[in-house]
N, C-alpha and C positions, 0 to 999 in steps of 0.2 A: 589338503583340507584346512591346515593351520593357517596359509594363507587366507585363508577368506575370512576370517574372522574377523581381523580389524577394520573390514570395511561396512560390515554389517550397522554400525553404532550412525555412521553417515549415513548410510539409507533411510534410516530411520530419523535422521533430524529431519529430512526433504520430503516429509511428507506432507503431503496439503488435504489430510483427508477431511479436517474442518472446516474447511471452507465449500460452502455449497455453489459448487462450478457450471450447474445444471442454470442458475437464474442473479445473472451479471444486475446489479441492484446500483444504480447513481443516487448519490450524494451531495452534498454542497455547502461548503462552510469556509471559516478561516482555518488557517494554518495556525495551529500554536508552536509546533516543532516539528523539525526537517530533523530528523539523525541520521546522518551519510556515517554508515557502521556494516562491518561486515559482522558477520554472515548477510545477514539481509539488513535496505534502509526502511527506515519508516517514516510517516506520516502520521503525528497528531494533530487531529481538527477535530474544529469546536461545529456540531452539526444543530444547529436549532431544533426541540422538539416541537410538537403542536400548536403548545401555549409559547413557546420562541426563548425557551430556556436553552442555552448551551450543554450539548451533552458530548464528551468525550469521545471521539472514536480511534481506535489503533487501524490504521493502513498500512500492511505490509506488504513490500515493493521486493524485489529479488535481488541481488549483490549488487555492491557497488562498481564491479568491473562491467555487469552487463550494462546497467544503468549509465558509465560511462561510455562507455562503447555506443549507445544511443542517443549521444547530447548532451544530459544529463550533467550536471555536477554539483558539488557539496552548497551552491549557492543559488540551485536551483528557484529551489522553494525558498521564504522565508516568512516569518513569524509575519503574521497580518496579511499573509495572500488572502486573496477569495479564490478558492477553489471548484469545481464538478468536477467531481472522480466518479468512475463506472470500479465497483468493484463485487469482489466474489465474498458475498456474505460469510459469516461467522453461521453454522449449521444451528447453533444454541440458541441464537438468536441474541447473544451481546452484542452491543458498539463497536464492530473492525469489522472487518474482512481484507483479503488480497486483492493488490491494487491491478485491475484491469487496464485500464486505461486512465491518463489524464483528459479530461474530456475539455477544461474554459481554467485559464488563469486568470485572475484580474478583470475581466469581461470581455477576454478577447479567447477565439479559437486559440488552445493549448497551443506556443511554441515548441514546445516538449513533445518530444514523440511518444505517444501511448507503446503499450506491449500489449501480447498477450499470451 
């Protein structure tokens, strides 16, 4: 029973119960920051609101070895891409959610392979 204990703390970082996975929501802006970091990488972009103000979003992508293992690398992205990301909203309704797919770099079909 003493065994299972220390794995319990990691279960619990992997969980995605904030992100509402029920309704995959696309996006579209620039990149402000690529951070190729484990546990997981991310994505800040600048998403236009209504009136075409930049607003903040965090997209969070899954380790870097998967991400690797898919194409992927630390020079993926960079600061001034245009972006469409399909991602799994934030439940609260803040700026992020988990990134679904990359869906358009630059204005071409994603070289980057989406996940899901």
């Amino acid at each position: 029973a003493a065994a299972a204990l220390p794995a319990t703390p990691a279960l619990a970082h992997h969980s995605f119960a904030m992100f509402d996975r029920e309704h995959a929501t696309p996006i579209a802006g620039v990149v402000k920051d690529f951070q190729w970091t484990n546990p997981h990488v991310w994505i800040q972009v600048l998403v236009p609101d209504a009136s075409g103000k930049p607003q903040e979003w965090g997209v969070e992508c899954t380790s870097v070895n998967f991400l690797r293992r898919g194409g992927w690398d630390k020079d993926s992205l960079k600061p001034g891409d245009k972006v469409k990301l399909l991602i799994f909203p934030l439940k609260d309704g803040s700026h992020g959610g988990q990134l679904n797919k990359l869906v358009e770099l630059n204005g071409s079909t994603a070289s980057l392979p989406g996940y899901q």
